[in-house]
C-alpha positions as CSV (number, residue, x, y, z in Angstrom):
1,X,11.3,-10.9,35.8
2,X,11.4,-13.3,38.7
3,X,13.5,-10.9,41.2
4,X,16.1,-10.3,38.2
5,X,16.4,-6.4,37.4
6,X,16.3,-5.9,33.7
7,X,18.0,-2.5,32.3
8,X,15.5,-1.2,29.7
9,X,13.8,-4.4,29.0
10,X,12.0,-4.3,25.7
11,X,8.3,-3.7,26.0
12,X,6.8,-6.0,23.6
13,X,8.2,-8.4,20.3
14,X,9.2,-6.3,17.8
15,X,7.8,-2.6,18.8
16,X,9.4,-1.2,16.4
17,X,8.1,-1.1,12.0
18,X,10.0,0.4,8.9
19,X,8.7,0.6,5.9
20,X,6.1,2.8,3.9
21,X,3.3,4.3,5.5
22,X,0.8,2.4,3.6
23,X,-1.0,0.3,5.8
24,X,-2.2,2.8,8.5
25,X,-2.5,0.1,11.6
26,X,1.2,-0.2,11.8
27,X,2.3,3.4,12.1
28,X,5.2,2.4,9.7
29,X,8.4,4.6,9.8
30,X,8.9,5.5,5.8
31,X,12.5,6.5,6.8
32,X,15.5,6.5,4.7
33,X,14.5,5.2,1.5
34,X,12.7,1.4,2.6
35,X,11.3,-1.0,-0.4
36,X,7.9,-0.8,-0.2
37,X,7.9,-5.1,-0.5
38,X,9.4,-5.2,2.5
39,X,9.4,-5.1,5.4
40,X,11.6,-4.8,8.9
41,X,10.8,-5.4,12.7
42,X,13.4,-3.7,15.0
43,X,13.9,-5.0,18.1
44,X,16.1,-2.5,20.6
45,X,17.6,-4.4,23.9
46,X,20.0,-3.4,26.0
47,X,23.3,-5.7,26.5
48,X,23.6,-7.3,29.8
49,X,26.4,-10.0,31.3
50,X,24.6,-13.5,30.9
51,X,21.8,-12.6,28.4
52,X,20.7,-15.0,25.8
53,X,17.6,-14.0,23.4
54,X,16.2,-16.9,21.5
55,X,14.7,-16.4,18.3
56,X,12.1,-18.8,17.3
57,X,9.2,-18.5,14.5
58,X,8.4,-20.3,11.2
59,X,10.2,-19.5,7.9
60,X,7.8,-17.5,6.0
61,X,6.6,-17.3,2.2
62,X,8.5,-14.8,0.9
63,X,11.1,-14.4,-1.3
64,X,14.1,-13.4,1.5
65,X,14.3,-13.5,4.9
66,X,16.8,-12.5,7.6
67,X,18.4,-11.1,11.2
68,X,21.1,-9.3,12.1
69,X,22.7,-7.5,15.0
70,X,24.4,-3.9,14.9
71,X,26.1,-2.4,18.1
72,X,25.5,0.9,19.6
73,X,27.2,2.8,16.2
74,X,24.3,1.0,13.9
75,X,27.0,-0.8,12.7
76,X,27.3,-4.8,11.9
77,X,30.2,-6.8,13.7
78,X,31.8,-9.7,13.7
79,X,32.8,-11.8,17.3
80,X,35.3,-14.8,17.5
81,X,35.0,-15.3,13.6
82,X,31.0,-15.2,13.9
83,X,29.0,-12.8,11.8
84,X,26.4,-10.8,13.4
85,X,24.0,-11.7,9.9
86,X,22.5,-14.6,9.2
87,X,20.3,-15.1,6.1
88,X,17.3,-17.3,5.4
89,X,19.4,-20.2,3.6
90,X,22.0,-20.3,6.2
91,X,19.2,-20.8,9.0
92,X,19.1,-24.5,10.2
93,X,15.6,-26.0,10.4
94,X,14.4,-27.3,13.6
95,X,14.1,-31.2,13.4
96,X,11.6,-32.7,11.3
97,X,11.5,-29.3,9.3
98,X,12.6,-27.8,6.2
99,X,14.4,-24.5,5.4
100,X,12.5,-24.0,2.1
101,X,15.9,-22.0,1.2
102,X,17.9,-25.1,1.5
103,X,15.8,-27.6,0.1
104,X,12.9,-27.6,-2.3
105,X,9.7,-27.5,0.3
106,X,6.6,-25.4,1.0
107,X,7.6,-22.6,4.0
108,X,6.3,-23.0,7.4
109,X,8.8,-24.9,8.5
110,X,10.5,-24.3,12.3
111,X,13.7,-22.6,13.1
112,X,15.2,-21.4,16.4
113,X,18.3,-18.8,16.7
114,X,20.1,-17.7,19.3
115,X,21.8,-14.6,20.4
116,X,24.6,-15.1,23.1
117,X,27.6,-13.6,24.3
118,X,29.9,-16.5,23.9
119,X,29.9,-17.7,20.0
120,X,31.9,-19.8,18.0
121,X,32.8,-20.2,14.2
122,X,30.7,-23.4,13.2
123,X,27.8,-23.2,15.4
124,X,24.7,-23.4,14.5
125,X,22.0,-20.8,14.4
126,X,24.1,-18.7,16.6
127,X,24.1,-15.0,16.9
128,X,26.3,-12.6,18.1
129,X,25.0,-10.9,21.3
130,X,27.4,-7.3,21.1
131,X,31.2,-7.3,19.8
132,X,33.7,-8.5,22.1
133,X,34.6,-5.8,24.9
134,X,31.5,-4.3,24.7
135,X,30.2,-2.5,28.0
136,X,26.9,-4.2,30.0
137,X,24.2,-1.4,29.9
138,X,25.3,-0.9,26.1
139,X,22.3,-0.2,23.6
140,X,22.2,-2.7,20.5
141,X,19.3,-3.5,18.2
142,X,17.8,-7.1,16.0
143,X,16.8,-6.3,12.5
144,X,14.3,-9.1,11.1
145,X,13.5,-8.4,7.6
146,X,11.3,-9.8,5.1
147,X,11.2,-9.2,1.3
148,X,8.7,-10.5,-1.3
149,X,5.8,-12.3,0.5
150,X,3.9,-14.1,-1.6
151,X,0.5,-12.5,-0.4
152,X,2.1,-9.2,-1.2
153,X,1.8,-7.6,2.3
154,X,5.1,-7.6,4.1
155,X,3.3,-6.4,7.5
156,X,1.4,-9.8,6.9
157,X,4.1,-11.6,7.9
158,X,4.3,-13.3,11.5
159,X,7.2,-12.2,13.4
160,X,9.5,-15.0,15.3
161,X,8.8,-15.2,19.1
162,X,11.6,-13.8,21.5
163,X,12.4,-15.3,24.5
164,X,15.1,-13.4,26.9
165,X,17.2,-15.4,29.6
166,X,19.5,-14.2,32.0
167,X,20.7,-15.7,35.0
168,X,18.6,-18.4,35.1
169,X,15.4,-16.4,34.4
170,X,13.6,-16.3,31.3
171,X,10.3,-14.7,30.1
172,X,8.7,-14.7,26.6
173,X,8.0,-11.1,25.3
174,X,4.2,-10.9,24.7
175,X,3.0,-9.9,21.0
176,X,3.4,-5.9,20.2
177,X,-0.3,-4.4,20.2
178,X,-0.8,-2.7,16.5
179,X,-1.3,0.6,17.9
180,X,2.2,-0.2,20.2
181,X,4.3,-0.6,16.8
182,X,5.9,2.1,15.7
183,X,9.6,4.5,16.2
184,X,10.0,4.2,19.6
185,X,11.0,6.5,22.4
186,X,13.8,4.5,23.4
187,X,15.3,4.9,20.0
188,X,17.6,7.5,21.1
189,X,19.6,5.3,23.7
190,X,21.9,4.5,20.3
191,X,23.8,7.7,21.5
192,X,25.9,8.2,18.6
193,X,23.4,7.2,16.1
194,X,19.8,9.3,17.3
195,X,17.2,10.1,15.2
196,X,19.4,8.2,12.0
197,X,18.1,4.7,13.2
198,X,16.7,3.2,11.7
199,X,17.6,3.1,8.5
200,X,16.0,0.4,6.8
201,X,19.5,-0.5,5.6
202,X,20.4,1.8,2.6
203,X,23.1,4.1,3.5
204,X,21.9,7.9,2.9
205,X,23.0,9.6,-0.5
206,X,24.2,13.8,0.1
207,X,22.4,15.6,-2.0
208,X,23.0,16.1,-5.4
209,X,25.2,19.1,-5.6
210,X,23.1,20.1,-9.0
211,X,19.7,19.1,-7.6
212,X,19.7,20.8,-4.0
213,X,16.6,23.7,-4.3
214,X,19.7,26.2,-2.9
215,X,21.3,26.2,-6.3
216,X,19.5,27.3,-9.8
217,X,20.6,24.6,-11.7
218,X,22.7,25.9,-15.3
219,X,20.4,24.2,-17.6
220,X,18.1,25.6,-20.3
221,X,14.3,26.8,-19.4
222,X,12.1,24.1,-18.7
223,X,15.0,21.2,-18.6
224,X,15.6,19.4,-15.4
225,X,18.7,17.8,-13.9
226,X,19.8,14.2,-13.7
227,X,22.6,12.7,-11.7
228,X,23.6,9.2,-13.5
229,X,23.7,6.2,-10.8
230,X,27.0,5.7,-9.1
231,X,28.1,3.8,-6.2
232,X,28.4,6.2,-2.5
233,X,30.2,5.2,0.5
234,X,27.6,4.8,3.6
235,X,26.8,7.9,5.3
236,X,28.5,6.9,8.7
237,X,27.8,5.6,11.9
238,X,24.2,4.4,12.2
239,X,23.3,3.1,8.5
240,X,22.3,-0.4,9.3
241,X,23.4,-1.6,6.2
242,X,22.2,-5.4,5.3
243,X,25.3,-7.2,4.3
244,X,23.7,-8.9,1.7
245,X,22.5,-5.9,0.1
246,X,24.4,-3.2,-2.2
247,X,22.9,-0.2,-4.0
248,X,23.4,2.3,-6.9
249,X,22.4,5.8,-5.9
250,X,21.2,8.7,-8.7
251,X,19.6,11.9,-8.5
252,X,16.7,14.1,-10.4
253,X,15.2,17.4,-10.1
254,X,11.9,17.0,-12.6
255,X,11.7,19.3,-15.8
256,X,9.0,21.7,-15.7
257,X,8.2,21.0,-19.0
258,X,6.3,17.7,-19.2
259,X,8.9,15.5,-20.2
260,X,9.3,12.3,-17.9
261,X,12.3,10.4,-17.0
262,X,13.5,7.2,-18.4
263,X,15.5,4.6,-17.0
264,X,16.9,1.3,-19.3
265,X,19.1,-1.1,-18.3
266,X,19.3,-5.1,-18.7
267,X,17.4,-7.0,-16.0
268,X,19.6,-9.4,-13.8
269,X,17.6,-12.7,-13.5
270,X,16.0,-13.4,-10.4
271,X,13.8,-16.4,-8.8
272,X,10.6,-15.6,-10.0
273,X,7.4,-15.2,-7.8
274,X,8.0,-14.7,-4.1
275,X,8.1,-17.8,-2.5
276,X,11.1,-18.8,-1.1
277,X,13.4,-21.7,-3.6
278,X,16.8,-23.4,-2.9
279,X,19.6,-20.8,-3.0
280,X,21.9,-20.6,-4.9
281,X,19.1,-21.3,-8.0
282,X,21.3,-22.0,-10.9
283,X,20.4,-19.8,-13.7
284,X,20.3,-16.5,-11.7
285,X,21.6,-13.7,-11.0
286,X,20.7,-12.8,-8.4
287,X,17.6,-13.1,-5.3
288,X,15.8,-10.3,-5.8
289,X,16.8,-6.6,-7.4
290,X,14.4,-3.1,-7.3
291,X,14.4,0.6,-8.6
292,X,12.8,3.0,-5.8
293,X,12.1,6.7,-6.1
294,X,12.8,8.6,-2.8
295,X,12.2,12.3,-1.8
296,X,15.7,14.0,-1.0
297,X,14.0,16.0,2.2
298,X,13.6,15.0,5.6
299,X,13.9,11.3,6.4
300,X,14.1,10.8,2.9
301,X,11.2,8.8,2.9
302,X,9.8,6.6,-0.2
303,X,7.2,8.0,-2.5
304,X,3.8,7.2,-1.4
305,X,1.2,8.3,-3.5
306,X,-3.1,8.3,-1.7
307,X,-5.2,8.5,-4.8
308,X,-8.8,9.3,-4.3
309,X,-10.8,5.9,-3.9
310,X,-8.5,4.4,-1.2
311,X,-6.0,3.3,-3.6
312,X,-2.0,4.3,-3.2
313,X,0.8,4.1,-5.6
314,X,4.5,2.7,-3.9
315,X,7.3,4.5,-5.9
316,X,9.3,0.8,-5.8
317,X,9.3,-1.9,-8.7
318,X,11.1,-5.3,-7.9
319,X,12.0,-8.0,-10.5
320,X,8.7,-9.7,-10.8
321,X,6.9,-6.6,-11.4
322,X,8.7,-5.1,-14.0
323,X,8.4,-5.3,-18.0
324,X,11.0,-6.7,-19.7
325,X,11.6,-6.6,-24.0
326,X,12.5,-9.9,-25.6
327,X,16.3,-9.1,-25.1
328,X,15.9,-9.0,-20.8
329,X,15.6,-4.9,-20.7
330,X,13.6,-3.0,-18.9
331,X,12.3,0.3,-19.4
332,X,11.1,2.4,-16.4
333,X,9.7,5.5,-16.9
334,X,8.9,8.0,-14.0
335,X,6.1,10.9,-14.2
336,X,3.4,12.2,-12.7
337,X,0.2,10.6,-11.7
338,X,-1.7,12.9,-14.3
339,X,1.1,11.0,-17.2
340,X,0.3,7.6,-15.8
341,X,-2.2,6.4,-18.3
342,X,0.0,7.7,-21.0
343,X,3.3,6.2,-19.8
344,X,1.0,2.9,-19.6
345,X,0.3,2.9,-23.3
346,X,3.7,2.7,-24.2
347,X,4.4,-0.7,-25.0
348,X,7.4,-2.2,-22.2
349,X,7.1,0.9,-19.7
350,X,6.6,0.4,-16.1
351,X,5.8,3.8,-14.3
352,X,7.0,4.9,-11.1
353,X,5.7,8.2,-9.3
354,X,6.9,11.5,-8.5
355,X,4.8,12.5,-5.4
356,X,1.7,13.5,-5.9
357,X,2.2,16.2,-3.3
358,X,5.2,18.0,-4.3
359,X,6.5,16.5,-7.3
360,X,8.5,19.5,-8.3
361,X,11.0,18.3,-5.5
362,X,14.3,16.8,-6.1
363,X,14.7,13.1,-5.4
364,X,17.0,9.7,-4.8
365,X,16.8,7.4,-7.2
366,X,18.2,3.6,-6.0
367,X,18.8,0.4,-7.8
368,X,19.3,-2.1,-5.1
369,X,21.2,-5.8,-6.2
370,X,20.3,-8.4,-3.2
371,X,22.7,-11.8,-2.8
372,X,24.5,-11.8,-6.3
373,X,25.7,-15.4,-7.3
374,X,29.3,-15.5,-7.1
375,X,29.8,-15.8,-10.9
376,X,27.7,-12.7,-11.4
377,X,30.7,-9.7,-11.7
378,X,28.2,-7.0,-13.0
379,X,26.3,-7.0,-9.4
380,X,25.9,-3.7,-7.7
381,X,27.9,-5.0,-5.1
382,X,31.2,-4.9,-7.2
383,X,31.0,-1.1,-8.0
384,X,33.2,1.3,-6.3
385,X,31.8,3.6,-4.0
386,X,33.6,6.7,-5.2
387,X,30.1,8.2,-7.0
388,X,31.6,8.0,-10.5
389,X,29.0,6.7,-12.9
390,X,31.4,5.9,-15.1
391,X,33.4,3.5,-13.1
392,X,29.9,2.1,-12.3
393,X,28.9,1.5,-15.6
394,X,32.5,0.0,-16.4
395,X,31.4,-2.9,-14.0
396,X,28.2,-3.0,-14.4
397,X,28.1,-3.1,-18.4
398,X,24.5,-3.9,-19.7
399,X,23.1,-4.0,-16.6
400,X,24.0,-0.1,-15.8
401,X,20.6,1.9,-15.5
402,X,21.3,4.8,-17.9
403,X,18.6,7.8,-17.1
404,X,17.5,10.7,-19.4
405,X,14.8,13.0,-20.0
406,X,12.4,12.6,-22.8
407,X,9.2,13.8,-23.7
408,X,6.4,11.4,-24.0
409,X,5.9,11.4,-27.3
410,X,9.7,11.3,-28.2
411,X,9.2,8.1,-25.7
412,X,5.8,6.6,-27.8
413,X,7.7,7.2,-30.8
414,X,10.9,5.9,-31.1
415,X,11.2,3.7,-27.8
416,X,13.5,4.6,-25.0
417,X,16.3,4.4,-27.1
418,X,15.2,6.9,-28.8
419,X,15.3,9.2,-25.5
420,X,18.5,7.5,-25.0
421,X,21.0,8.1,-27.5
422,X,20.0,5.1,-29.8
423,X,22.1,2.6,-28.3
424,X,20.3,-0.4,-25.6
């Protein structure tokens, strides 16, 4: 770089891809739960005195966009009064464009942000480089994520070019080869965080203490175990959390008897399709909301399901693809890929998949609310994170997921209420 020695430069744009393994060309990381419409580009650089990394792309068609910073503990900061987030509506166009999130406008528009050491409140498009105080030689990474595109693949999107300067010299990092994307070695310089980054954002859920395989759980023969959704505190240093995201966390071990597991709560309204609209949209709720199924094992990856013909099944629903009844409810119902066609039947249910591999296993279940509207109190984002379901479902009223086994023809009988208790 022009006679100016770089400490761990980064290789390439974005080497680094989380999300589902679905689209074999990207070696995607299924780590820690991601949404399967999403998807995130990691960018891992090394803090220096004088750096400045400029950001600069087009704002894409998709329902959210974003970037954020997290220091060396995976964690999100604030400098001088300047968050280390910025999302797609706050992003300033570049002249003579449009931020399709501020105004009403087709995407493709031009933006340019800039990391830097030196920030102040008010600026625009400016990043925090590291936290105040923070040592030069210090590892910290760029998370760019994308929700929702309206082509529905999120590895379709184009990532924003980077640019690094420092002391006068500046290169342009070329484009990531597709064999070159992927977790890479270098991941490890987050000392305190490891092998937990990255973390696609969700904080990781403990285990059940009813559900883990070390414990017979006390129900009768054949029953499974649920744990209702409640609200968890992260899992410490090296989460990533997006701080426009919040979750509800549950838990199942499967029955062994055939009977499938239904979810019902009241749908929080949403834009609809997945190109991007003015925000805040009056009328919603919320920007976008999902139910995934994860396994509790490993990495806790998603469910991702190869069916025979080159097809997959993604154990994630978002807003748009889910059934609602004429009163806003929806009715999710999760099973095996040998109950699919059944579960289809049933008038209102969308099915999600245990793994087709092991679907015995237990497994995460997460609601995740995404930029609430500041009038909308029953958003995940308001729950406590002290795992009491009941405390969740005190704020979350209608819109609580409430989960119970059924068999399927209890379910093509009587509804899910009929699984449920009676009650919506």
């Amino acid at each position: 770089m022009s006679g100016t020695k770089w400490v761990r430069t980064p290789p390439c744009a974005w080497p680094t891809a989380v999300n589902s393994d679905t689209i074999p060309r990207y070696n995607g990381f299924n780590n820690s739960n991601p949404d399967t419409a999403s998807a995130y580009r990691l960018l891992f650089f090394t803090v220096q005195s004088g750096l400045r990394i400029t950001l600069s792309g087009h704002f894409p068609d998709s329902r959210y966009m974003s970037f954020e910073v997290y220091d060396s503990q995976g964690e999100p900061f604030t400098t001088n009064g300047v968050s280390s987030e910025l999302a797609d509506y706050q992003v300033a166009p570049d002249p003579g464009s449009i931020n399709p999130w501020q105004h009403k406008a087709r995407p493709g528009g031009t933006f340019t942000v800039t990391l830097r050491t030196h920030v102040t409140p008010g600026e625009v498009n400016a990043l925090p480089l590291s936290p105040a105080g923070t040592t030069a030689g210090s590892a910290s990474v760029i998370f760019f994520r994308v929700y929702a595109p309206s082509h529905g693949n999120p590895w379709g999107v184009p990532v924003p070019h980077v640019t690094l300067t420092r002391n006068g010299a500046t290169t342009q990092l070329p484009a990531c080869p597709a064999k070159a994307i992927m977790v890479p070695a270098n991941a490890g310089q987050l000392a305190t965080v490891g092998a937990t980054l990255p973390t696609a954002g969700r904080p990781t859920v403990a285990p059940p203490t009813t559900t883990s395989r070390a414990r017979k759980p006390a129900t009768p023969s054949g029953s499974g175990v649920i744990e209702p959704f409640a609200g968890h505190k992260a899992a410490g240093p090296g989460h990533t959390p997006d701080a426009d995201q919040a979750y509800l966390f549950g838990g199942v071990l499967p029955a062994n008897n055939g009977d499938v597991v239904v979810i019902r709560g009241k749908a929080q309204t949403t834009p609809r399709g997945a190109s991007p609209s003015p925000w805040l949209a009056s009328g919603t709720d919320l920007r976008y909301w999902s139910l995934c199924i994860d396994q509790l094992a490993g990495h806790q990856p998603v469910v991702v399901n190869h069916l025979p013909g080159g097809k997959v099944d993604l154990g994630c629903h978002y807003d748009s693809q889910i059934a609602l009844d004429r009163d806003g409810y929806y009715t999710i119902v999760i099973g095996t890929e040998s109950q699919r066609s059944a579960i289809e039947r049933i008038a209102g249910a969308t099915f999600l998949p245990f793994s087709l591999n092991d679907p015995a296993q237990p497994y995460v279940l997460s609601l995740r609310n995404m930029l609430p509207s500041s009038t909308f109190t029953e958003a995940t984002q308001n729950v406590p994170t002290n795992a009491s379901p009941a405390s969740a479902a005190a704020v979350m009223g209608p819109y609580y997921p409430r989960l119970a086994f059924c068999s399927l023809a209890t379910l093509a009988h009587g509804g899910a209420n009929a699984c449920l208790g009676g009650t919506s």
